[in-house]
C-alpha positions as CSV (number, residue, x, y, z in Angstrom):
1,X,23.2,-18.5,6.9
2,X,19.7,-20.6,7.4
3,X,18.1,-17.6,9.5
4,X,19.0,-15.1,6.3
5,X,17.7,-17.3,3.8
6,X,14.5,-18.3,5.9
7,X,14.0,-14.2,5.9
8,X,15.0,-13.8,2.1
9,X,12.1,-16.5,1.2
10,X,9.5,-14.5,3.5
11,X,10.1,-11.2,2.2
12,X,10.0,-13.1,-1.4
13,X,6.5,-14.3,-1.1
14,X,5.4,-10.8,0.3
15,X,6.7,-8.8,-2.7
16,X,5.0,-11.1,-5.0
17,X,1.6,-10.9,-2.9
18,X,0.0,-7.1,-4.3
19,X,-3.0,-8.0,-1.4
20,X,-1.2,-8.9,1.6
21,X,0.9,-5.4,0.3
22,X,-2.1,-3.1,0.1
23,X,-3.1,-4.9,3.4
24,X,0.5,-3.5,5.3
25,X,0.7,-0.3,3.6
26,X,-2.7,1.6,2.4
27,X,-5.0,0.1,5.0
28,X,-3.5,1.8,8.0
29,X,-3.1,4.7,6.3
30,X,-6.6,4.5,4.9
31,X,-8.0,4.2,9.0
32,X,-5.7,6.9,10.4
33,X,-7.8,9.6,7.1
34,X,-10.9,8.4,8.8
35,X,-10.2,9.1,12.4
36,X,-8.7,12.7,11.0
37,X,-12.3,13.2,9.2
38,X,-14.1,11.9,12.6
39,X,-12.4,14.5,14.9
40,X,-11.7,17.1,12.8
41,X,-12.6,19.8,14.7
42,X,-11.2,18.5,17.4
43,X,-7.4,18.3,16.7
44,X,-5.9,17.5,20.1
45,X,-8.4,14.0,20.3
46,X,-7.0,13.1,16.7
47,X,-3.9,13.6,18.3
48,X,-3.9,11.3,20.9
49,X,-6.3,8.5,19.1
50,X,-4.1,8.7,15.9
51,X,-1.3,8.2,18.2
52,X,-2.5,4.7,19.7
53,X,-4.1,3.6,16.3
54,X,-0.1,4.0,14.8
55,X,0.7,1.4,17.6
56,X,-2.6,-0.7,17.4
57,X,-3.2,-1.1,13.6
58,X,0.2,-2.6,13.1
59,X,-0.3,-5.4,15.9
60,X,-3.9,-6.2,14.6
61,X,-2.9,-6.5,10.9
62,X,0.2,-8.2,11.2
63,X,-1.3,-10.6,13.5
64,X,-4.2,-11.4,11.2
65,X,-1.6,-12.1,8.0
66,X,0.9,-14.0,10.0
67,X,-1.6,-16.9,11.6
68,X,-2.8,-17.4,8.5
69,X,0.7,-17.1,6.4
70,X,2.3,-19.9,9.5
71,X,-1.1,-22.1,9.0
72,X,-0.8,-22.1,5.2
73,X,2.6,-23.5,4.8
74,X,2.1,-26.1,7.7
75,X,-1.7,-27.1,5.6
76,X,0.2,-27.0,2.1
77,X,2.9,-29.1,3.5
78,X,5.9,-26.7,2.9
79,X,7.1,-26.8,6.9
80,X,7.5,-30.4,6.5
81,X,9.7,-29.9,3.5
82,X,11.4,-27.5,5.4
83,X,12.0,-29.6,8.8
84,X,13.6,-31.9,6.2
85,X,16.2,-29.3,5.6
86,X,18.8,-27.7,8.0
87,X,16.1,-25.1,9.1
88,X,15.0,-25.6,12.6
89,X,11.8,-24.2,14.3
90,X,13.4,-21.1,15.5
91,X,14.9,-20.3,12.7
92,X,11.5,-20.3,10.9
93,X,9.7,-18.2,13.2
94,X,12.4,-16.0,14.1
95,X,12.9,-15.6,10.4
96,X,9.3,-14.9,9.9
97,X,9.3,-11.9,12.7
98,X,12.6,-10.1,11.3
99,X,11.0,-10.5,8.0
100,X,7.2,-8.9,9.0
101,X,9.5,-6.7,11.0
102,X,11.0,-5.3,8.0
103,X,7.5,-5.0,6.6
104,X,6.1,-3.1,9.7
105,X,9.2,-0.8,9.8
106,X,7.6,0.3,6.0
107,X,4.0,0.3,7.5
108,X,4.7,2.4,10.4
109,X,7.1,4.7,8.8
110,X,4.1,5.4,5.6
111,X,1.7,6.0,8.6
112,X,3.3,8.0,10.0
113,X,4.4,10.4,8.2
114,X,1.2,10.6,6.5
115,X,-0.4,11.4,9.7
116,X,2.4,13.3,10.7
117,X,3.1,15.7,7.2
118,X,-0.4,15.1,5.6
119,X,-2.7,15.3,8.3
120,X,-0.7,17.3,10.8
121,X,-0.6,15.2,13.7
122,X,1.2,16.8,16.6
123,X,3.7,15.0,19.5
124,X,5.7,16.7,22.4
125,X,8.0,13.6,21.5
126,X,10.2,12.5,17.9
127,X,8.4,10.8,15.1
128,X,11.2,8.0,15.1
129,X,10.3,7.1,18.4
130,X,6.6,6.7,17.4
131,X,7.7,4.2,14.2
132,X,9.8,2.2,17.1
133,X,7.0,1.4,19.4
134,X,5.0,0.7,16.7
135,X,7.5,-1.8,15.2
136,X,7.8,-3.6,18.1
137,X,4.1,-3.8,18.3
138,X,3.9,-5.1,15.0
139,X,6.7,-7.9,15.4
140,X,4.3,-8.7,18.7
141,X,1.6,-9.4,16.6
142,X,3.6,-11.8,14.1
143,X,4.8,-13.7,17.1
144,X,1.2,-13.8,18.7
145,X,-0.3,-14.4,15.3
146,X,2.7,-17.2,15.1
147,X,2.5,-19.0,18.2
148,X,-2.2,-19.0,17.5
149,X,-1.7,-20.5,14.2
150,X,-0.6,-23.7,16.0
151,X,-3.7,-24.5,17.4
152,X,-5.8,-24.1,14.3
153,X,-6.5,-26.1,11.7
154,X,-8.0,-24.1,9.1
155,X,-7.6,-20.4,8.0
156,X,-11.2,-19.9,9.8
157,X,-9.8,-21.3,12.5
158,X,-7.2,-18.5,12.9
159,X,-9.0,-15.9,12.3
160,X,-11.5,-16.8,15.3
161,X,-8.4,-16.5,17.7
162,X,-8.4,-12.1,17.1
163,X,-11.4,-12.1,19.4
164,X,-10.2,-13.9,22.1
165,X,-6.5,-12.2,21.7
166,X,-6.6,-8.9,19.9
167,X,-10.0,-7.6,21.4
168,X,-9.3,-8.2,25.4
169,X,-5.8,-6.1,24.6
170,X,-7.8,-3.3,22.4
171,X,-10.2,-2.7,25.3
172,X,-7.8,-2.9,28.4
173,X,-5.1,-1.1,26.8
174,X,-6.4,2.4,27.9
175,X,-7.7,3.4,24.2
176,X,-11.4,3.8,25.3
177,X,-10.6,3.9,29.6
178,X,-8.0,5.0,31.2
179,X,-6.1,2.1,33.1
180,X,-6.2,3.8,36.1
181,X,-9.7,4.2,36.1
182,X,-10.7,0.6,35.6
183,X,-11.7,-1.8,38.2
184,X,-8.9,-3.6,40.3
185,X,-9.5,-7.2,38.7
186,X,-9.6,-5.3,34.7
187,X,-6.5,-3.6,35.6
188,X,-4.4,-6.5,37.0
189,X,-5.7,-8.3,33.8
190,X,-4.7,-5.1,32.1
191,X,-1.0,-5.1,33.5
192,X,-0.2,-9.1,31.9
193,X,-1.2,-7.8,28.2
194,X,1.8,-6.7,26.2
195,X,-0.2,-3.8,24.3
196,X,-0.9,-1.8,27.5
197,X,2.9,-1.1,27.8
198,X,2.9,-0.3,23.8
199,X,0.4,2.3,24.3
200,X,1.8,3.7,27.3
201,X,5.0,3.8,25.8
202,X,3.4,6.1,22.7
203,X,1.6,8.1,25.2
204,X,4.7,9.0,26.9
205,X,6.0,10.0,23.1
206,X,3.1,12.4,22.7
207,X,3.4,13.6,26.3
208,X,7.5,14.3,26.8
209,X,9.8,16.0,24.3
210,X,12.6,13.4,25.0
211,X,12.6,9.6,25.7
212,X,11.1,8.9,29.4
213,X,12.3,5.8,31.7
214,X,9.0,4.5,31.6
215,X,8.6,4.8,27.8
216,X,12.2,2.6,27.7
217,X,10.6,0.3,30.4
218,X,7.9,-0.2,28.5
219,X,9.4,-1.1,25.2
220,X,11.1,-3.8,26.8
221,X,8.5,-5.4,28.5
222,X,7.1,-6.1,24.6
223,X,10.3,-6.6,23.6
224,X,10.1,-9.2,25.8
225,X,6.8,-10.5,25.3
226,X,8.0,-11.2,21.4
227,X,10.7,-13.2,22.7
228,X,8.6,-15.7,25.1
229,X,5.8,-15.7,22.2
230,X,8.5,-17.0,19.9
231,X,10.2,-19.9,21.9
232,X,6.7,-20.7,23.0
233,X,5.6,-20.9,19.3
234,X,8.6,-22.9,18.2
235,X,8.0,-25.7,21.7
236,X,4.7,-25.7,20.1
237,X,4.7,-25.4,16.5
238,X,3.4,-28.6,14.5
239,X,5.1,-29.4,10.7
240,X,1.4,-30.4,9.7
241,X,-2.4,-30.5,10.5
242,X,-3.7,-33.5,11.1
């Protein structure tokens, strides 16, 4: 099967890359010890900041590795190789967010129990719910990061698209204000961006023992989001730079 195979390749070049590893797996980790050391005398902050971070860190860092992954193999010429095989467009990028999937299922799970077992992080809801919204979160990032690389040219390029669509999302998303609190326009602004439903779907894990109806809302609406990033990315995805 051509999806499989694309999938196989991915998560190929990913063992064989020990930086874009460390990147994944002991970065995350790595921030989640510092906020502990930041707020800790203050437990029940770490608790709810740790909590979004396990959400946020995936997106950020899987969106950073995947526009410049996508924008590498279109710049070295290996999409048009592809495109001369039976692989289509949404076999490639589906292929690439199963694949980063798998990868952010290991990253969140490594983070999470680490803040969960190592630095006692506490939730009224299950740790397996918290590794779910923050999968999804990831594989929004690797079709954001995805459906970015196509407009840039260079890796530089890329990497100058975090500020215009990681940043808006990390400030809106009710880390630093809460959503209810912001201005009408910052909150209707607020309510389009994918990563406010993430974290209000782990702050619903932190605040009820069992699985809310707006925690299961919310995970679809990214759910969703990954899906219209996707098609959009393969409508616009390019087998070189020019």
């Amino acid at each position: 099967m051509i999806l499989l195979s694309t999938i196989k390749r991915i998560l190929t070049q990913l063992r064989h890359d020990p930086r874009t590893i460390a990147l994944i797996i002991v970065v995350p980790t790595l921030l989640i010890t510092l906020i502990y050391f930041m707020y800790d005398d203050q437990p029940r902050v770490f608790d709810r900041i740790a909590l979004t971070m396990l959400g946020v860190f995936p997106f950020i860092v899987m969106f950073l590795i995947t526009s410049i992954a996508m924008l590498r193999e279109r710049t070295t010429g290996t999409l048009e190789r592809l495109f001369t095989t039976p692989v289509g467009k949404l076999d490639l990028l589906f292929g690439y967010g199963i694949a980063f999937g798998v990868a952010a299922a290991v990253q969140a799970t490594v983070a999470a129990g680490f803040a969960y077992w190592v630095l006692d992080m506490r939730t009224a809801g299950a740790v397996g719910l918290v590794i779910l919204i923050a999968v999804a979160n990831a594989v929004l990032g690797v079709a954001l990061g995805l459906l970015c690389s196509a407009f840039a040219r260079t890796e530089f390029q890329a990497v100058q698209f975090m500020p215009l669509v990681v940043a808006p999302q990390l400030f809106l998303c009710g880390l630093f204000v809460p959503r209810e609190a912001m201005v009408g326009w910052l909150q209707a602004v607020s309510n389009v961006l994918p990563m406010s439903y993430s974290v209000e779907a782990l702050n619903e894990v932190g605040a009820h023992a069992t699985p809310t109806g707006t925690m299961w809302r919310d995970l679809l609406i990214v759910v969703g989001a990954v899906i219209v990033a996707l098609a959009v990315g393969a409508a616009t995805l390019r087998r070189r730079t020019a």
